[in-house]
C-alpha positions in Angstrom: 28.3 -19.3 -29.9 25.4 -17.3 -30.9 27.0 -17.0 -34.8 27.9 -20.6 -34.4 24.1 -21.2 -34.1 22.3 -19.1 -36.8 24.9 -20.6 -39.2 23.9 -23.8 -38.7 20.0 -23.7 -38.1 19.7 -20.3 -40.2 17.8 -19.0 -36.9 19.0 -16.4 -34.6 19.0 -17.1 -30.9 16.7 -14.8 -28.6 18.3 -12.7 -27.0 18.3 -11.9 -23.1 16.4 -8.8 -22.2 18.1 -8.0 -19.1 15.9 -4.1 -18.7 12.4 -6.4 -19.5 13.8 -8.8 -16.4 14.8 -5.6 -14.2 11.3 -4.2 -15.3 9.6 -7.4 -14.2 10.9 -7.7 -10.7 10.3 -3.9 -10.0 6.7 -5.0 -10.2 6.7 -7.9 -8.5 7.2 -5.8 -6.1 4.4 -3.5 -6.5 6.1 -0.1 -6.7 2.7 1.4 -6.2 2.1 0.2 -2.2 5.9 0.1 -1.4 5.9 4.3 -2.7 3.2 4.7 -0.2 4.8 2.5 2.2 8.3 5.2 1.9 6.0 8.5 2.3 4.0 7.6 5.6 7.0 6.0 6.8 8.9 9.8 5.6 6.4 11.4 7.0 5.7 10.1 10.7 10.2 9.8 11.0 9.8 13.6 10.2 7.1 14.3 12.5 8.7 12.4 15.7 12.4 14.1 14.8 13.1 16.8 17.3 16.7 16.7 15.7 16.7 15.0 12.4 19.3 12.2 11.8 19.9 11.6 7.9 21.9 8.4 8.5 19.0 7.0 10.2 16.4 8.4 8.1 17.8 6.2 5.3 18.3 3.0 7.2 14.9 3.5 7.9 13.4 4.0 4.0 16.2 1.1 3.0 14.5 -1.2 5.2 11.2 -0.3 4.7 11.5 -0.3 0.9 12.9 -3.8 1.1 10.4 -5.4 3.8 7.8 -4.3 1.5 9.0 -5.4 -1.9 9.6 -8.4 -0.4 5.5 -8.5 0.9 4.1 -7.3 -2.4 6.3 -10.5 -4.5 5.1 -13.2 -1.7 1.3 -11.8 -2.3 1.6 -12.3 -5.7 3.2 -15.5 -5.4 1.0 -16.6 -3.4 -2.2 -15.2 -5.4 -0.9 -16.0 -9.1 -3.8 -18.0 -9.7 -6.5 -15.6 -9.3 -4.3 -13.0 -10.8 -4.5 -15.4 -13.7 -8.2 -14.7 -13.7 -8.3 -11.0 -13.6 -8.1 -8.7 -16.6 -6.7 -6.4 -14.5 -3.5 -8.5 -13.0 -3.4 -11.2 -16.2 -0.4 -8.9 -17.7 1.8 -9.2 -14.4 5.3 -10.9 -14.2 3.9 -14.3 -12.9 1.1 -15.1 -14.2 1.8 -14.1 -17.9 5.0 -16.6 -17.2 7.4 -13.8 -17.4 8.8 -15.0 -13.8 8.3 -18.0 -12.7 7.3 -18.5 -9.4 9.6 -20.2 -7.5 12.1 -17.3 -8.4 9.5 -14.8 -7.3 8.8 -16.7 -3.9 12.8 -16.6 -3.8 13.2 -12.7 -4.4 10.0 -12.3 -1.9 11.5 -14.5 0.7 15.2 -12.8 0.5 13.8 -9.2 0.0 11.9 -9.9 3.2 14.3 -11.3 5.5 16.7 -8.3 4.6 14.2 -5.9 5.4 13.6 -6.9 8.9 17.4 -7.8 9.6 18.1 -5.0 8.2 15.9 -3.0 10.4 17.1 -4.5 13.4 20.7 -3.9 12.9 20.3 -0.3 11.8 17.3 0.7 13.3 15.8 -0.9 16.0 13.8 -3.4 17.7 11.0 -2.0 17.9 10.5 -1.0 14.2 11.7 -4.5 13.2 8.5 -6.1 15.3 6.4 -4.1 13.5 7.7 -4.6 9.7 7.2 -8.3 10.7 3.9 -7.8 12.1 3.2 -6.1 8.7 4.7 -8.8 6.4 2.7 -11.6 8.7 -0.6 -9.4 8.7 -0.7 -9.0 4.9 0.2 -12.3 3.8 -1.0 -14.7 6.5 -4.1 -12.8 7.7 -5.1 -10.3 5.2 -4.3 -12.0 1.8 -6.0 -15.9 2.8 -9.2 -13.8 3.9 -9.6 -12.0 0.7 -11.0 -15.4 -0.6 -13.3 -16.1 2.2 -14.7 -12.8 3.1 -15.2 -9.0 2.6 -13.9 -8.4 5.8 -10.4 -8.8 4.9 -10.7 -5.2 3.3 -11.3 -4.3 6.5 -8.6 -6.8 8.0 -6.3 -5.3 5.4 -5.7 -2.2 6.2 -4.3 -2.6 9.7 -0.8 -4.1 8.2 -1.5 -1.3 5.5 -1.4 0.6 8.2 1.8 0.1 10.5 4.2 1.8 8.1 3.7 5.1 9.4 4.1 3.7 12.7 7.9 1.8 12.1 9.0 5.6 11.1 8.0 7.3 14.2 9.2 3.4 16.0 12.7 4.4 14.1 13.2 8.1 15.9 11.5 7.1 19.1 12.1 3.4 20.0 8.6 3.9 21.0 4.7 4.6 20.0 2.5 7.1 21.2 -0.4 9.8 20.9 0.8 11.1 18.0 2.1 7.6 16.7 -1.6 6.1 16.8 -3.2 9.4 15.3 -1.2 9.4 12.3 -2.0 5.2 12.1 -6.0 6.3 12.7 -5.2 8.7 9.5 -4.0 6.0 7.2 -6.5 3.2 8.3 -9.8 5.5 7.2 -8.0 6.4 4.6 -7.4 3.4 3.0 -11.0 2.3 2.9 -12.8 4.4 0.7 -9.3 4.0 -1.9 -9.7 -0.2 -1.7 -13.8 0.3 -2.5 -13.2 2.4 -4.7 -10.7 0.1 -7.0 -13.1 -2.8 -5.9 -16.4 -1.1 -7.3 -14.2 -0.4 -10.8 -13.0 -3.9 -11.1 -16.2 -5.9 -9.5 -16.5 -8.2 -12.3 -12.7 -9.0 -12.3 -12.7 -9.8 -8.7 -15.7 -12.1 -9.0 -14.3 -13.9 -12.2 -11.4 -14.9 -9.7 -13.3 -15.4 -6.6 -13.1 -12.9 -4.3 -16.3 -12.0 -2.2 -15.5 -8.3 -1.8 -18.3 -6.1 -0.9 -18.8 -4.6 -4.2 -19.1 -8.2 -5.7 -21.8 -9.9 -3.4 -23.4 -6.5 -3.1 -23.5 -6.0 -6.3 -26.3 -2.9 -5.6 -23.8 -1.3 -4.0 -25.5 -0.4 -1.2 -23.2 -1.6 1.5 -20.3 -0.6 -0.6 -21.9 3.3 0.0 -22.5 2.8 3.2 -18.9 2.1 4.4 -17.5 4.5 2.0 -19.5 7.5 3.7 -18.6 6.3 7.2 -14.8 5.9 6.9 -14.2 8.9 4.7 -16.6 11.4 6.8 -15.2 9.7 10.0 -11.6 10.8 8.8 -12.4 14.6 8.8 -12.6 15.0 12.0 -9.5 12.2 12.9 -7.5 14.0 10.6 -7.5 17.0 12.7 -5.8 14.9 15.5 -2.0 16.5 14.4 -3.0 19.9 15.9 -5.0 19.1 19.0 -2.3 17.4 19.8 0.3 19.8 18.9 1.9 18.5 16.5 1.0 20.7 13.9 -0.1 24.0 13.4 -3.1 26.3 11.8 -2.0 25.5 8.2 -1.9 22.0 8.6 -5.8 22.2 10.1 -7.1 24.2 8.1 -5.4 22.3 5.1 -6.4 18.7 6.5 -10.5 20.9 6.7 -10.3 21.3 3.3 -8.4 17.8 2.0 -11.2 16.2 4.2 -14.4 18.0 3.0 -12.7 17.7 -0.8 -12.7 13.9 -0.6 -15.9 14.0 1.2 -17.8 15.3 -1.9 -16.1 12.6 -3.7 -17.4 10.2 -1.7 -20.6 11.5 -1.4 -20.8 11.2 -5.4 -19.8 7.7 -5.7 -22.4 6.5 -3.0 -25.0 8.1 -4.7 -23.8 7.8 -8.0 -22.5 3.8 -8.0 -20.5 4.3 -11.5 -17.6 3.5 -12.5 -16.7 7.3 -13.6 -17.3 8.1 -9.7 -15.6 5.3 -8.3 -12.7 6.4 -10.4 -13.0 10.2 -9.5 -13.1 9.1 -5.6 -9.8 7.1 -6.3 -8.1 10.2 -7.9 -9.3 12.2 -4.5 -7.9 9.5 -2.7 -4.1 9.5 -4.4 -4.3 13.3 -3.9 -5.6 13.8 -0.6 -3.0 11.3 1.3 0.4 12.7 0.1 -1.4 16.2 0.1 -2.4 16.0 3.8 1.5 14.1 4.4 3.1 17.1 2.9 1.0 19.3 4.8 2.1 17.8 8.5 5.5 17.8 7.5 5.2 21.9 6.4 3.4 22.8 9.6 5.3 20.4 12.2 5.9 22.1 15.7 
């Protein structure tokens, strides 16, 4: 058909990229949060094992993986528009046209559902509750705010959050201590990491309309101000594992030094307000978390 074509018009058909399509939909789902998503979720299933069951352990990251692939397309779906608007996003599957959205609202619908069935049939109910609580958080809550407030980074990263909590939910059928210390962890961490994307990409965010902190303080002097608390704040949180003896002297002495590391990086960025330190403070903060992750998992009692 495709020779019957270029004979008769003298042009060649285009042909269907199938790898571009596969490439498209892998971020839709923003690989970037689900990889995340997989290691706290790794990491707490590890830490609340006392014997641990590989069969279960991937149900778990199968589930997990799909309930947030399925979030990160509907958030994009549903924030296309502004996307549209941002230098920073303009390049993504839907709004440069490559997907349209109806099919993306279709893959994040279906991705989602399977994820928390999925979870429920092979995990439990318990973990299944909470991937939904994440998916309604982020998109119902968290994602609607980001136009009306700055709170919403705040907002935000309580879904952001609650992976690490379905993976001890999977072993346990439960949450505890050591459950909420490890959710503590990842909620202060995640502040300092948003600011510091939000402070590099200011003026994008206000060209689309979002009243982050860094846009209608455009000083910066709030932005400082919360990035000092929440990252000096999780020195001391981080050390939760071993008081509650979870971990051991490596992992405290380890999560000392992760802590007082992205400290100084956050010390520079308040003071400094540029976009080289916001971007240093955001390298500190994509080491620090898997770092201190692989740390607890070394030195689990």
């Amino acid at each position: 058909m495709e020779n019957t074509i270029q004979a008769v018009t003298g042009i060649a058909p285009p042909s269907f990229d199938w790898r571009q399509l596969l490439r498209d939909f892998y971020d839709l789902s923003k690989p970037g949060i689900g990889f995340y998503s997989l290691l706290t979720t790794a990491a707490s299933f590890w830490l609340a094992s006392a014997v641990f069951d590989p069969i279960l352990f991937i149900h778990t990251l199968i589930a997990t993986g799909l309930v947030t692939c399925g979030g990160g397309a509907l958030n994009q779906v549903i924030e296309v528009e502004a996307d549209s608007q941002m230098r920073r996003t303009e390049k993504r599957p839907l709004p440069s046209g490559r997907v349209s959205p109806q099919a993306g609202l279709l893959f994040g619908v279906l991705a989602s559902l399977a994820g928390t069935v999925y979870m429920l049939l092979f995990v439990n109910g318990l973990a299944s509750l909470l991937a939904i609580l994440t998916l309604g958080g982020y998109l119902f809550v968290y994602t609607p705010l980001k136009k009306k407030t700055h709170v919403a980074t705040l907002v935000g990263a309580f879904p952001g959050a609650v992976p690490i909590l379905i993976g001890w939910a999977a072993v346990r059928g439960s949450l505890g201590m050591g459950a909420w210390a490890l959710f503590a962890i990842l909620f202060l961490w995640q502040i300092p990491h948003f600011l510091a994307i939000a402070w590099m990409y200011r003026k994008d965010y206000a060209r689309a309309g979002f009243p982050l902190l860094t846009v209608i303080d455009p000083e910066g002097n709030r932005s400082a101000l919360q990035i000092l608390n929440y990252t000096l704040a999780l020195v001391p949180v981080s050390l939760l594992p071993t008081l509650l003896h979870m971990t051991g002297a490596l992992y405290f002495g380890g999560a000392l030094l992760l802590g007082l590391g992205f400290a100084i990086a956050a010390i520079r960025a308040a003071t400094q307000r540029t976009n080289t330190s916001a971007r240093q403070l955001l390298f500190a903060s994509i080491i620090y978390l898997p770092v201190l992750l692989a740390l607890l998992a070394i030195d689990k009692r």
